[in-house]
C-alpha positions in Angstrom: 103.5 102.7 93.9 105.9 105.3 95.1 105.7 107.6 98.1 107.4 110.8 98.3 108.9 110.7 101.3 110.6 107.6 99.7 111.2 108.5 96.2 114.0 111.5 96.8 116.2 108.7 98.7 116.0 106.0 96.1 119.6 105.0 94.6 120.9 108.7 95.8 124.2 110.2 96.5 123.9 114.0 97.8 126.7 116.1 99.6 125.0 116.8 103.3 125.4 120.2 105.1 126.8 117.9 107.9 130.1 117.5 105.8 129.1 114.1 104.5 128.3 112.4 101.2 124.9 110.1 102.1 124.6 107.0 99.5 122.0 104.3 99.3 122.0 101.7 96.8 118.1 101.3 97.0 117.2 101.7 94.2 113.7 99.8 93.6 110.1 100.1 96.0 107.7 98.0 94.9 104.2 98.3 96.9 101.8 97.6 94.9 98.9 94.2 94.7 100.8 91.4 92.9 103.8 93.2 93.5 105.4 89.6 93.5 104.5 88.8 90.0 107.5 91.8 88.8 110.2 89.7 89.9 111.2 88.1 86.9 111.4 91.2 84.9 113.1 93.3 87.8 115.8 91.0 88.1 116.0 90.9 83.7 116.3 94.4 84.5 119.5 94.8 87.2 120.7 92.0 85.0 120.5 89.3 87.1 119.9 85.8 86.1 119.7 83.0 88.7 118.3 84.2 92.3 119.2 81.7 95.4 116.0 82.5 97.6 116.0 82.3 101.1 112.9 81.6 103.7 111.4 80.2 106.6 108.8 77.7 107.5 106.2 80.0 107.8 107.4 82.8 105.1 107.7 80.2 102.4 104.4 79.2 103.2 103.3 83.2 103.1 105.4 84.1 100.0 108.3 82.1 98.8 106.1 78.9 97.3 104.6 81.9 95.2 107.7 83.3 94.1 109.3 80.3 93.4 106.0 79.3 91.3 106.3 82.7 89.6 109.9 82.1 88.7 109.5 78.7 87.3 106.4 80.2 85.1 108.9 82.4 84.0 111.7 79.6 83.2 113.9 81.8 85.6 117.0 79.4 87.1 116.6 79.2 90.8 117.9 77.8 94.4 116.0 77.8 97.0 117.0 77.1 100.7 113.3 77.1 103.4 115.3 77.2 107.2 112.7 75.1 109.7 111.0 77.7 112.1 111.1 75.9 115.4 107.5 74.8 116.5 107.0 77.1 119.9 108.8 80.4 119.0 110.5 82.6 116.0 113.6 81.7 114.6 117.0 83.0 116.0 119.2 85.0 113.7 122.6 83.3 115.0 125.3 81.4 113.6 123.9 78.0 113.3 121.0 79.4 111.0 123.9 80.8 108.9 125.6 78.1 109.1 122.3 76.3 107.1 122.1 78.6 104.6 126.1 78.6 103.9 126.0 74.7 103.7 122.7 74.9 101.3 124.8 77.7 99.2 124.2 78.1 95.2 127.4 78.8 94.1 126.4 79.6 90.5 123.7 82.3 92.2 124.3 85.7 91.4 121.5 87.3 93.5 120.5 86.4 96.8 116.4 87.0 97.6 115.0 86.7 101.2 111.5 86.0 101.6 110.7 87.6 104.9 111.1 90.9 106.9 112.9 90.3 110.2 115.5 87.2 111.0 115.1 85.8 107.4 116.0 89.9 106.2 119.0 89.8 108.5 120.4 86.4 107.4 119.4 87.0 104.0 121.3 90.0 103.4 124.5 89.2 106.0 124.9 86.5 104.0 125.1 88.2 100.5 127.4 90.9 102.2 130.3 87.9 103.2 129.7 86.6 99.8 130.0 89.7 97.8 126.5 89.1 95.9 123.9 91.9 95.7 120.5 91.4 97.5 116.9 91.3 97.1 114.1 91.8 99.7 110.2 90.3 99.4 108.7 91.5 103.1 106.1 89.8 104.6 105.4 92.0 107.4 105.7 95.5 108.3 107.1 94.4 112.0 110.7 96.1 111.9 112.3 98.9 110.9 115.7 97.3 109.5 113.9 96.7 105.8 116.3 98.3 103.9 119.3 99.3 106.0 122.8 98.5 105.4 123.6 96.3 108.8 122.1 93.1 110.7 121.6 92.2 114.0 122.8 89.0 114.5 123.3 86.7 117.7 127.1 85.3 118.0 128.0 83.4 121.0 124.7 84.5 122.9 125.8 88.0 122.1 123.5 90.1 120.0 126.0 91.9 118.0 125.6 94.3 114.8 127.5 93.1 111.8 127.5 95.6 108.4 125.5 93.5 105.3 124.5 94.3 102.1 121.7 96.5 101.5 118.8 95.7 99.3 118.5 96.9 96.0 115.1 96.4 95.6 112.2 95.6 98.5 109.3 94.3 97.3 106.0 94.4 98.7 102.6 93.1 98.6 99.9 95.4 100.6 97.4 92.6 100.8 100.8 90.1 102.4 101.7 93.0 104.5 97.8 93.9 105.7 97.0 90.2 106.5 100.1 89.9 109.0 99.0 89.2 112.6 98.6 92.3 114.8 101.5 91.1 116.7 103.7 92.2 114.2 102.1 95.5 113.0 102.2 96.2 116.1 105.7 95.2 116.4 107.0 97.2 113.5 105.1 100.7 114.7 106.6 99.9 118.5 110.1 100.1 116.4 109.7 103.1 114.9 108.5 104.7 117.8 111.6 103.7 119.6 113.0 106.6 117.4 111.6 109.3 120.1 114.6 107.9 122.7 117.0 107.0 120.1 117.4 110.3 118.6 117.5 111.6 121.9 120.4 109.3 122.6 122.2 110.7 119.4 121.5 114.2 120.2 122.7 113.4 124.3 126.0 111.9 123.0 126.8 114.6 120.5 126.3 116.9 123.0 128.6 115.4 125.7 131.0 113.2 123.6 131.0 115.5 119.8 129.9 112.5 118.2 128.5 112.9 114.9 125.1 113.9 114.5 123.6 115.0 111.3 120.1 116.7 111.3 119.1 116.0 108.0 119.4 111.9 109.1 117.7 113.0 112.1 114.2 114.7 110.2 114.4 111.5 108.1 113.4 109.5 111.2 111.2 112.4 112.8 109.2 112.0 109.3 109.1 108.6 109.9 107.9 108.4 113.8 105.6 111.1 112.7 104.0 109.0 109.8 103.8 105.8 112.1 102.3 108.1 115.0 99.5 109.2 111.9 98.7 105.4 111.5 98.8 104.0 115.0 94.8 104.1 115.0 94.1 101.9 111.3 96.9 99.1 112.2 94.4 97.4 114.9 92.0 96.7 112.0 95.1 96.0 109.3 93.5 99.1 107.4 95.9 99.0 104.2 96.4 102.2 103.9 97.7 102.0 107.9 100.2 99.4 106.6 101.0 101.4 104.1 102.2 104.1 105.6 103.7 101.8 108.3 105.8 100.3 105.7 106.7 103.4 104.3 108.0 104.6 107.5 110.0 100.9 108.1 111.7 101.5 105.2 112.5 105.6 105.9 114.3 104.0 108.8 116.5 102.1 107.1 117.4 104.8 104.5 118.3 106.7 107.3 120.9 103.8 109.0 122.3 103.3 105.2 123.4 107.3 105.0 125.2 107.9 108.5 126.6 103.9 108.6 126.1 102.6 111.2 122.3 102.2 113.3 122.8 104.6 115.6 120.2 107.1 114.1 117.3 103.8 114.9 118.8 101.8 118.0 119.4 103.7 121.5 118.9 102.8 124.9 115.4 101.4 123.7 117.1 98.6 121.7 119.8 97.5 124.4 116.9 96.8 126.3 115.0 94.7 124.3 118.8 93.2 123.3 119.5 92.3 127.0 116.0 90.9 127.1 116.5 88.3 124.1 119.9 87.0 125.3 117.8 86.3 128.6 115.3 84.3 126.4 117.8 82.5 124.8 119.7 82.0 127.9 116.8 80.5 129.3 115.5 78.7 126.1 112.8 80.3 126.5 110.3 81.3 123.1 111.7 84.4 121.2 109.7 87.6 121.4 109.4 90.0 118.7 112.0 92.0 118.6 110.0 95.7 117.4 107.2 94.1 120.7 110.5 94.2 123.4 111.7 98.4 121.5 108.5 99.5 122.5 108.3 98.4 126.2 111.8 99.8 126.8 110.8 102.8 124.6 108.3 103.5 127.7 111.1 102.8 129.8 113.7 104.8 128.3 111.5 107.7 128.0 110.6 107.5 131.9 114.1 108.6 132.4 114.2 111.2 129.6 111.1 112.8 132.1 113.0 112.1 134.9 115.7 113.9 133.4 113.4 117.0 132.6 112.7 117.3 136.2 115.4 116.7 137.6 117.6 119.7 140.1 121.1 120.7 139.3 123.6 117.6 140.2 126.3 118.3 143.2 129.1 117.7 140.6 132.1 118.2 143.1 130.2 115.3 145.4 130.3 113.6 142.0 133.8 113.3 141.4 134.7 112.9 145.0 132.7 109.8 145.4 134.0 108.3 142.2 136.2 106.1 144.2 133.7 104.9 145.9 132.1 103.2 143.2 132.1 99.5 142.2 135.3 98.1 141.5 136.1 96.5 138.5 136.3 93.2 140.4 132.9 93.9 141.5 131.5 95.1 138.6 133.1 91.7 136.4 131.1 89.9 138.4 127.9 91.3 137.9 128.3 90.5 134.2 129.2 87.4 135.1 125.8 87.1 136.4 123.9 89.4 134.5 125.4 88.1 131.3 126.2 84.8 131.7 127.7 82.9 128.8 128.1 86.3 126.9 130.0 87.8 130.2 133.7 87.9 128.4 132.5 89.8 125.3 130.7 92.3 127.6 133.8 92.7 130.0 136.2 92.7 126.9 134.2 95.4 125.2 135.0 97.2 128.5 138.5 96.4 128.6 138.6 98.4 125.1 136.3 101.1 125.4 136.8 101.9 129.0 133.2 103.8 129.2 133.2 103.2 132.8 136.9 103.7 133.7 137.2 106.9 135.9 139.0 109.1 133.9 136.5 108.9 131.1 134.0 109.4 134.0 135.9 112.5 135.1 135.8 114.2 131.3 132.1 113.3 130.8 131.3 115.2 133.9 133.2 118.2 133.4 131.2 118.5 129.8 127.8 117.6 132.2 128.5 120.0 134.3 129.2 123.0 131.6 126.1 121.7 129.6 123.5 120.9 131.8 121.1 123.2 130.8 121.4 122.4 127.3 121.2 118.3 128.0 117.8 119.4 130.0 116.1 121.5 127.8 117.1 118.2 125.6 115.4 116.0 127.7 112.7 118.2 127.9 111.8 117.4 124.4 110.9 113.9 124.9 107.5 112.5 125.1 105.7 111.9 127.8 106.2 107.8 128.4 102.7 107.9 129.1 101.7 109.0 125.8 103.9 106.8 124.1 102.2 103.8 126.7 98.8 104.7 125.2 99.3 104.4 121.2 101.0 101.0 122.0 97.6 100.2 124.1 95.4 101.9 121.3 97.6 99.3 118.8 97.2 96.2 121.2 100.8 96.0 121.7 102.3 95.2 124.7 102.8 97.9 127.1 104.7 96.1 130.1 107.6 93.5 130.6 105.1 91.3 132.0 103.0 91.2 129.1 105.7 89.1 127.3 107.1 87.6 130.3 109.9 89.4 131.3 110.4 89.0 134.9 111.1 92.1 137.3 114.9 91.1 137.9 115.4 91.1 134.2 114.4 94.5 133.9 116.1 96.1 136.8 119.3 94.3 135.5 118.6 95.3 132.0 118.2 99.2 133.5 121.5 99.0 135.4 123.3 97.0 133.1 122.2 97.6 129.5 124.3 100.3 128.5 126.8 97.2 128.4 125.9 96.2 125.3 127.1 98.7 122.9 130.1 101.3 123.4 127.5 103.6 122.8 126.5 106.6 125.1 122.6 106.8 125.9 120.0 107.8 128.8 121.5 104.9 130.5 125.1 106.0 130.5 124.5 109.6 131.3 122.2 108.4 134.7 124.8 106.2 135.7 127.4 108.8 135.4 125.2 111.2 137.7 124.8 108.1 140.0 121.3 108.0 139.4 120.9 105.0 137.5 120.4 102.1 140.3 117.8 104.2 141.9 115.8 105.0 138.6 115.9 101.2 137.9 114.3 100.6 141.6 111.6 103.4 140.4 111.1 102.1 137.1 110.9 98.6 138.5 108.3 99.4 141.4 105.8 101.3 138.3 105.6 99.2 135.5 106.4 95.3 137.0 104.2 93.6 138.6 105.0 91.8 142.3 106.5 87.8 141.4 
């Protein structure tokens, strides 16, 4: 079952008006009932001969039993390696789950195969990419958007960090495995996509001020794709197939459009270091894992609160700008709220500083100047955006979470993820571009008052 919105992007190489060549070695969608039962004679036909599978607790129990099963019916040659899902929460995408999977390594595999769509997905195919095998995907859940794409985020030293992997060359996909997931994590994988309103926002805002590359043809990939999800919102409370279907389809657009520009900036903005402060927090704390797509879309309502801020916003007092520049935290002063903020993951943070210098006054100083010259342009950007409210009302229709407090995130985590987010990445977003018009602390204190609840 092919969809055309899929099917021109499917083991492609094109020359891009943007001045790029975009490649993707997908080359196979199943979606289909059954679809399981075509392994053996997909991987006969990419000429593969002995798979090493990869799951969880709770995916081999969905899927992987019935691949294996389906393999040894077969007489297909397989490994298989189930990781233990910890009893109160999800498991964590970090090293010591690689580490399991490298110690539980089949050698003699020439294929790697994760059963699974998110953490399982990740490991799965970082792991083929530091071992130079090709990979295989069988979802089990249409909850996030990286299905396809060539990178994984992974968690290394409490840092959530994004390492490149090895995309699949074939996802497979059974409607009636993907239609029985829980809601949590339909829900999860539409709040992802619809993270796409902010992050192409972000791409277009830092293109604008920095001349990053941007390339519009990536860009209508994911419009398509938040445009399809926004079509299904309504059918994925009752897990109508067709919904999921569509949902899926829209997953996996996503990561087509991450594999052509190379990196995940076209699918993770200021949205995703939100929901990436969020998790370290959890972990921090030891606290049970949320889903990741369930964190996107609360900070997609945040995100997009500043976007409409933005659109309303008067004409800054750019010369007051640079004059108070000195005025502002010291690097002392700031190393020590990532200290706190942060915690264990404080040097990474304040050594991605050290190299990047995002905050350093003379960087500062150029940004404005561009601000300044463009503002007009960067608001009838911001203009473009959503309302958050809207965006706050298909996650309601969907029965996702709306609010931080919904999945327990407590108030000082989010004005500290609001302030201090933008750390995450050397990436320019929302976040970057309030702080650099000093409006950030006071947006946090506004965002902070509206959508937390008193603790």
């Amino acid at each position: 079952m092919q969809n055309r919105s899929i099917e021109p992007y499917l083991n492609s190489s094109f020359e891009c008006e943007c001045g790029r060549t975009h490649k993707s070695l997908f080359a196979h969608y199943i979606f289909e009932p059954g679809a399981i039962e075509r392994l053996p004679a997909l991987l006969a036909r990419l000429g593969y001969r002995r798979p090493f599978l990869i799951s969880d607790t709770h995916t081999h129990a969905i899927a992987g039993r019935q691949a294996e099963e389906i393999l040894q019916r077969a007489a297909v040659p397989f490994s298989s390696h189930v990781l233990k899902s910890p009893e109160n929460s999800d498991l964590a995408a970090d090293e010591h789950a690689l580490g399991s999977i490298a110690m539980a390594n089949d050698k003699e595999a020439d294929i790697i195969i994760s059963v699974g769509t998110g953490t399982i997905n990740d490991l799965g195919r970082y792991f083929s990419y530091i071992t130079g095998r090709p990979f295989l995907l069988i979802a089990t859940a249409p909850s996030m958007d990286g299905l396809v794409s060539g990178v994984a985020p992974l968690i290394f030293h409490n840092m959530k960090i994004t390492f490149p992997a090895q995309e699949p060359l074939a996802l497979i996909c059974d409607p009636d495995i993907m239609a029985a997931a829980p809601l949590k994590m339909l829900a999860a994988g539409a709040a992802d996509i619809l993270g796409k309103y902010n992050c192409l926002l972000d791409w277009k805002l830092s293109h604008i001020i920095n001349d990053e590359y941007y390339c519009d043809t990536i860009a209508g990939i994911m419009r398509t794709a938040v445009d399809q999800t926004m079509d299904c919102a309504g059918g994925l409370a009752s897990h109508d197939r067709e919904a999921v279907s569509v949902l899926t389809q829209a997953l996996v657009l996503s990561g087509i459009a991450m594999d052509f520009s190379g990196n995940s900036r076209p699918a993770s903005g200021a949205e995703h270091h939100q929901s990436h402060y969020w998790e370290m927090q959890f972990l921090f704390d030891n606290t049970p894992a949320v889903l990741h797509g369930t964190k996107v879309g609360i900070g997609t309502v945040l995100m997009l609160e500043l976007y409409n801020e933005l659109a309303r916003m008067n004409r800054p007092d750019f010369a007051r700008l640079r004059a108070e520049i000195s005025s502002r935290p010291s690097m002392d002063e700031w190393e020590k709220e990532m200290r706190r903020c942060y915690r264990e993951g404080a040097e990474g943070i304040i050594e991605l500083e050290k190299t990047s210098g995002k905050n350093a006054p003379e960087g500062l100083l150029r940004r404005l100047a561009v601000i300044e010259e463009k503002w007009e342009e960067i608001k009838a950007l911001a203009a473009q955006a959503p309302l958050a409210g809207e965006i706050y009302h298909v996650l309601e229709t969907m029965g996702a979470a709306r609010r931080p407090a919904d999945v327990g995130i407590p108030r000082e985590y989010v004005r500290d993820s609001i302030r201090f987010g933008k750390e995450l990445r050397d990436r320019y977003t929302i976040l970057q571009l309030m702080w650099d018009i000093g409006a950030l602390d006071a947006s946090a204190e506004r965002l902070v008052e509206k959508y937390c609840d008193e603790q």
